[in-house]
C-alpha positions in Angstrom: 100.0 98.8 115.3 103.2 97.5 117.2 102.9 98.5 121.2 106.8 97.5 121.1 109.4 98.5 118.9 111.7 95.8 121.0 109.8 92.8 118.8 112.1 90.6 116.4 110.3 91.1 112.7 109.1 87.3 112.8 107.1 88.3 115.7 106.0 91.8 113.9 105.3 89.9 111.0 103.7 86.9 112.5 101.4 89.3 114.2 100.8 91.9 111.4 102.4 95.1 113.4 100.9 93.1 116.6 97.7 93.8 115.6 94.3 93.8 117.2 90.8 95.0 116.4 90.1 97.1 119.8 86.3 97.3 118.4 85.9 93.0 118.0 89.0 91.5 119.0 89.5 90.6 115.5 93.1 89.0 115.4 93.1 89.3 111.3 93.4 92.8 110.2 90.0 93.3 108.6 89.9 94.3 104.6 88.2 97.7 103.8 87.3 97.3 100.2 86.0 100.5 99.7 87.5 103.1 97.3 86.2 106.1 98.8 85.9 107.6 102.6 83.5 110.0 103.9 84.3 113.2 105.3 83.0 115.3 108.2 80.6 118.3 108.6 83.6 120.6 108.3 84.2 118.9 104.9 87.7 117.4 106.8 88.5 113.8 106.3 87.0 111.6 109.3 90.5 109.0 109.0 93.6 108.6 107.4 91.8 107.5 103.9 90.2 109.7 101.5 90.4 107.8 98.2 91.6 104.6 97.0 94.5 105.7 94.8 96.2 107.8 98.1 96.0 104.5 100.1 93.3 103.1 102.3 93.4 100.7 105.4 94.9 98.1 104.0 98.0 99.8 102.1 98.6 101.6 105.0 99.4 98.6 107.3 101.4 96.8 104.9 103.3 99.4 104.0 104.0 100.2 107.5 105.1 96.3 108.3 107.2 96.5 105.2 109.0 99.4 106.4 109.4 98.1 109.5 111.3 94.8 108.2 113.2 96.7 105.9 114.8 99.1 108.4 113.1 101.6 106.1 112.0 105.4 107.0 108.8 104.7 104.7 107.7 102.2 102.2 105.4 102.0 99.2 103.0 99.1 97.5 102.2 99.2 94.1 100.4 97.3 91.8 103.5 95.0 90.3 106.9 94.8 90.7 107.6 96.8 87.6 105.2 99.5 87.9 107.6 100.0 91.5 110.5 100.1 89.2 109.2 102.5 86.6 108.2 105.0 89.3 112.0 105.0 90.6 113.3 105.7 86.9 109.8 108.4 86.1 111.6 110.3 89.1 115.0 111.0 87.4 115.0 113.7 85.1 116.3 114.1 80.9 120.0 113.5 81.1 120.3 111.8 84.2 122.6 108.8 83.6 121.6 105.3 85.2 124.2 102.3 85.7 122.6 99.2 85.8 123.5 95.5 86.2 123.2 94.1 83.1 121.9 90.4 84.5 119.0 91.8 86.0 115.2 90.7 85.3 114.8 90.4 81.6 111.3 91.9 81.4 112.9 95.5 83.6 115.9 95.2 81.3 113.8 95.0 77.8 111.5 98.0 79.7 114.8 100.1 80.6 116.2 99.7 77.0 113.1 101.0 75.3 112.2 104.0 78.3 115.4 105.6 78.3 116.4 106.3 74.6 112.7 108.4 74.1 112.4 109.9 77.0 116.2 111.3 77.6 117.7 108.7 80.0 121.5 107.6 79.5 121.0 104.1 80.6 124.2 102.2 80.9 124.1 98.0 81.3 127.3 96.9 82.9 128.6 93.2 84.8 128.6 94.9 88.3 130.4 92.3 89.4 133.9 93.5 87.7 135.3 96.7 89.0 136.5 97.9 86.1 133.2 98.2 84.2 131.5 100.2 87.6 134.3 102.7 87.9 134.3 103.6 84.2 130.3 103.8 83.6 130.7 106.1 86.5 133.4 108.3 85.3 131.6 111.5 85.0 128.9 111.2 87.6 125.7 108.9 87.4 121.6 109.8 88.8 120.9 106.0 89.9 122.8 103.0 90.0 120.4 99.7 90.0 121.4 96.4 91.1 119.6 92.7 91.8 121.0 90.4 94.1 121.2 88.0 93.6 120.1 88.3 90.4 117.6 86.5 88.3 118.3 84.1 86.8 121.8 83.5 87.0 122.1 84.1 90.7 125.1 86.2 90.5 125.9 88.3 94.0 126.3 92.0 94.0 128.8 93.6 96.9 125.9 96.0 97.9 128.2 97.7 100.3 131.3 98.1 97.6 128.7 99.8 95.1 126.9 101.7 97.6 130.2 103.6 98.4 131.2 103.9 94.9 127.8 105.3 93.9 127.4 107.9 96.6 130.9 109.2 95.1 129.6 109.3 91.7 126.4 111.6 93.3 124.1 108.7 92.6 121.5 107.1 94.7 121.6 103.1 94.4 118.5 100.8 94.4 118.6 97.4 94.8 115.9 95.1 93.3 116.4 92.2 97.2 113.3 90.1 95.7 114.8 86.5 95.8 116.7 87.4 99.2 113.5 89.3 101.0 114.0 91.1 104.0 114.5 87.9 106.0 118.4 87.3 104.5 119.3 90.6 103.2 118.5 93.9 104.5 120.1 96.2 101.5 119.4 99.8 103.4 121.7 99.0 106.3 124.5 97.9 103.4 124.1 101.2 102.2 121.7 101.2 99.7 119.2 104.1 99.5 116.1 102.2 97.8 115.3 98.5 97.8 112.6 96.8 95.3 110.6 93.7 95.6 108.5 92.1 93.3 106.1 91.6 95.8 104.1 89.2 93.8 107.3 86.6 94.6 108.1 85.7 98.0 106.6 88.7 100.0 103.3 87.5 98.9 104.3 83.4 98.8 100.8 82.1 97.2 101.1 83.1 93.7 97.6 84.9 94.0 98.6 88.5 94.3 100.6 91.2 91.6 102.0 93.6 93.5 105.4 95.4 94.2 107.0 97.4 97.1 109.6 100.1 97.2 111.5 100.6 101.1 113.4 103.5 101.2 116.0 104.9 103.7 114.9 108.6 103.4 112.1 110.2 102.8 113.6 113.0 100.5 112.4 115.1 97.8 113.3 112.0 95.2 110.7 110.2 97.1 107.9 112.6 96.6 108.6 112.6 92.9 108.0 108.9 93.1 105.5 108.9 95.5 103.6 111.4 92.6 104.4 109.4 90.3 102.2 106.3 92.2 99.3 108.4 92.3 99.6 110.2 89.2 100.0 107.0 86.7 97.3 104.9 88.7 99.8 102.4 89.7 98.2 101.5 93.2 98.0 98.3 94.4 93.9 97.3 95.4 92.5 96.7 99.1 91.7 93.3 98.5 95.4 92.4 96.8 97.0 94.8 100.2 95.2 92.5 102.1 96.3 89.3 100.8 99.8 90.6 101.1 99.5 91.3 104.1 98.3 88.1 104.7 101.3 85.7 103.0 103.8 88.3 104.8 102.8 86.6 108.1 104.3 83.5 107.0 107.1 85.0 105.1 109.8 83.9 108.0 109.2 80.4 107.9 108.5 80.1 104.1 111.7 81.6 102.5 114.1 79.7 105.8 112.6 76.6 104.6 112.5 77.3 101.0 116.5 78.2 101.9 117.3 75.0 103.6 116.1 72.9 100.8 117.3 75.2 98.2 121.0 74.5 99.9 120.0 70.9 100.5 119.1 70.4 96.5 122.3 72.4 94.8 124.5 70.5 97.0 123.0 67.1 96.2 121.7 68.0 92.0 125.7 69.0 92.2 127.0 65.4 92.1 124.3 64.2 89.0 125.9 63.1 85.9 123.3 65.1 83.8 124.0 68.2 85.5 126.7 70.2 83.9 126.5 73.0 86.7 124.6 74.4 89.9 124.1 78.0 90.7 123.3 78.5 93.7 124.8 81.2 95.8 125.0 79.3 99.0 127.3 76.5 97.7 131.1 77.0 98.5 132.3 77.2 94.9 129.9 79.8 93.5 131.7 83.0 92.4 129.8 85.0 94.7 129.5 83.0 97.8 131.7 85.3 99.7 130.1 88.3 99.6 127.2 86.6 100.0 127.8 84.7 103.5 128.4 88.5 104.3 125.6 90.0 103.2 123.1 87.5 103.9 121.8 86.3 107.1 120.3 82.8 107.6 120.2 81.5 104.0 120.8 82.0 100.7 117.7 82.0 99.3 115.2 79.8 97.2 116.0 80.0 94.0 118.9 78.0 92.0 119.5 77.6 88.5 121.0 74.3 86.3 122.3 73.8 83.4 121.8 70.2 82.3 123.2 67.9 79.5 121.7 68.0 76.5 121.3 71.5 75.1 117.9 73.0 74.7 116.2 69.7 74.4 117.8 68.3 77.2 116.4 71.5 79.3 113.2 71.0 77.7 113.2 67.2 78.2 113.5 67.7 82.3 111.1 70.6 82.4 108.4 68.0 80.8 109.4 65.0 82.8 109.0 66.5 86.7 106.1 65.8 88.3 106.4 67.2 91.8 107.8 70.7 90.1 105.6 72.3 88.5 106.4 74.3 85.1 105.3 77.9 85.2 106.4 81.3 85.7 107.4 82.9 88.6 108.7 82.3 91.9 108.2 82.6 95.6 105.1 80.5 96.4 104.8 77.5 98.3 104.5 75.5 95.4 107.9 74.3 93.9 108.3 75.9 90.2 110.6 75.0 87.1 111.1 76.9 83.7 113.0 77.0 81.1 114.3 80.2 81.0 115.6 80.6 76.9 111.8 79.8 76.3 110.2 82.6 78.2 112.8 85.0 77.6 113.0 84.5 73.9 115.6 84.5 70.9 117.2 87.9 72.2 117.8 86.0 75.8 121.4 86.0 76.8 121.1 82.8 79.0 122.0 79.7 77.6 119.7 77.0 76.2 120.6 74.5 78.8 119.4 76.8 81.7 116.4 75.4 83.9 115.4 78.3 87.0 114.3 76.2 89.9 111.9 78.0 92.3 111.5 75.7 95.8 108.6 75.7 97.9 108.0 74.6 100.9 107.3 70.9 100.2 109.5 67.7 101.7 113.0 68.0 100.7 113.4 64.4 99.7 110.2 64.7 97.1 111.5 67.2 95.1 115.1 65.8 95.1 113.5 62.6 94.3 111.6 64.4 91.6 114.4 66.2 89.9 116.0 63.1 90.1 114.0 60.9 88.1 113.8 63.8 85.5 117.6 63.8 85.0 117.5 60.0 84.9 115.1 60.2 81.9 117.0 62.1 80.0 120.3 59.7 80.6 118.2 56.9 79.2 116.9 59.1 76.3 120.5 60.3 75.5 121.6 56.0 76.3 119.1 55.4 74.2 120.0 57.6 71.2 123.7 56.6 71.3 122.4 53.1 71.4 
């Protein structure tokens, strides 16, 4: 582990807690893959580890980097990004009442809509981002207040500090789900939040070969034990082999998502100016609602992820997602491949988004290839539409 607690996070991260195998020199942390320790001839355990759904070698030390780069008094690793999330709402109790951002992650959304009802949870899906709507779902008093930002897919930025101070008022704790800003641009527990969330499978991981999710928190109360339990108790660890990989992409995670950044900014401000391209969103351009708050609460970047809606309608979405060849289309986000979706497809008829709404995930790849890319995608579909009026 760290002999320092001066060293910037790239360096902790770069260096995996500076670590080194005293016993080989090993300068990889080595993976443990087994599921149960042995114990001593007092019956004590001989380590840390006893069995695999406690922890083991491998949680341990991503856990600790995590906490470490959060700013966090502990952290946990789970075995997605919503098995994190459902431990944080298994916590609360029958009649605890949570305000959410309704433009969250669809698939957490759908989940919190058909938890709460049956099991006795007031859930409450409100645009976070007018006043109004806060103040009055919190009239009364509130358990949790949960928040993305920016959120998926729209990219719309949350003033973590503003609903922080609002939701400590109203007696609740607030979580934010930081997954497309990581701990490199936005460190939500020093804004005031008590929890932060991150699909670790996205950027924390950056390879698209590991399912897993984290939860940071500030303190490690009783509510944290409950959730902590409810880890153990459901199953929901992550394995040794996927702690190990995560470990492993969170050594690169500095240079990945600043690069990713630059290009993202590089992209929305060019794809801005495209005749096809009806609008950007993109948090770091100067005319998106949020950019404020955001050049605030972000340091270094704005992330890599930016959304457009094209010409066309649904097939002129579909027609660019088909017609990239540098992009790949596929689900997800965060690795160093460059990703494109349709959203309205994956999220289905009861999506809110519109059908002219492409997610763009950037990667780590030239800038100039993927503009090119997107391009010559949104010059096909001028033709097409040329063509048709033709």
């Amino acid at each position: 582990m760290s002999r320092n607690n001066d060293l910037k996070p790239e360096t902790l991260a770069a260096q995996a807690l500076h670590f080194l195998d005293g016993e080989t020199g090993a300068v990889v942390p080595p993976l443990h893959p087994s599921t149960t320790f042995a114990r001593d001839a007092d019956y004590a355990p001989r380590g840390a580890s006893t069995y695999a759904r406690y922890g083991g070698p491998a949680v341990d030390q991503v856990e600790a980097l995590l906490a470490r780069l959060e700013g966090a008094e502990a952290a946990l690793v789970f075995a997605s990004g919503l098995a994190a999330s459902a431990a944080v709402i298994m916590a609360l109790k029958p009649g605890d009442r949570i305000v959410c951002h309704a433009h969250i992650y669809w698939g957490f959304r759908e989940w919190l809509e058909d938890f709460c009802p049956r099991f006795g949870l007031e859930l409450r899906l409100i645009d976070m981002t007018e006043t109004a709507q806060l103040d009055d779902a919190l009239a009364g008093g509130a358990a949790l207040v949960w928040t993305e930002t920016p959120s998926n897919p729209l990219w719309e930025v949350i003033d973590i500090a503003a609903i922080a101070e609002k939701a400590h008022k109203a007696g609740a704790r607030l979580a934010v789900d930081s997954t497309a800003a990581t701990p490199v641009l936005q460190r939500p527990l020093e804004l005031g939040a008590d929890i932060v969330m991150h699909s670790a499978t996205k950027y924390l991981n950056g390879h698209s070969d590991v399912l897993a999710g984290a939860l940071a928190v500030k303190r490690t109360d009783e509510f944290w034990q409950r959730i902590r339990f409810n880890r153990t108790g459901v199953g929901a660890m992550l394995g040794a082999f996927e702690a190990w990989l995560l470990l492993r992409g969170l050594r690169t995670l500095y240079l990945r998502v600043r690069h990713a950044s630059a290009t993202a900014l590089h992209l929305a401000s060019r794809l801005q100016r495209h005749p096809k391209v009806l609008q950007v969103l993109y948090p770091g351009l100067p005319d998106h609602p949020g950019h404020e708050i955001a050049c605030r609460q972000m340091e270094g970047g704005f992330g890599g992820m930016l959304s457009l809606r094209v010409a066309g309608g649904l097939a002129g979405g579909l027609s660019v997602v088909k017609t990239t060849r540098v992009f790949v289309p596929a689900t997800s986000l965060g690795g160093v491949e460059s990703l494109i979706e349709h959203r309205k497809t994956i999220e289905g008829e009861a999506s809110i988004l519109p059908d002219d709404l492409l997610r763009l995930s950037v990667g780590i790849e030239h800038p100039e290839d993927l503009l090119a890319d997107l391009q010559q995608a949104l010059d096909q579909l001028a033709l097409k539409e040329g063509t048709a009026a033709e």
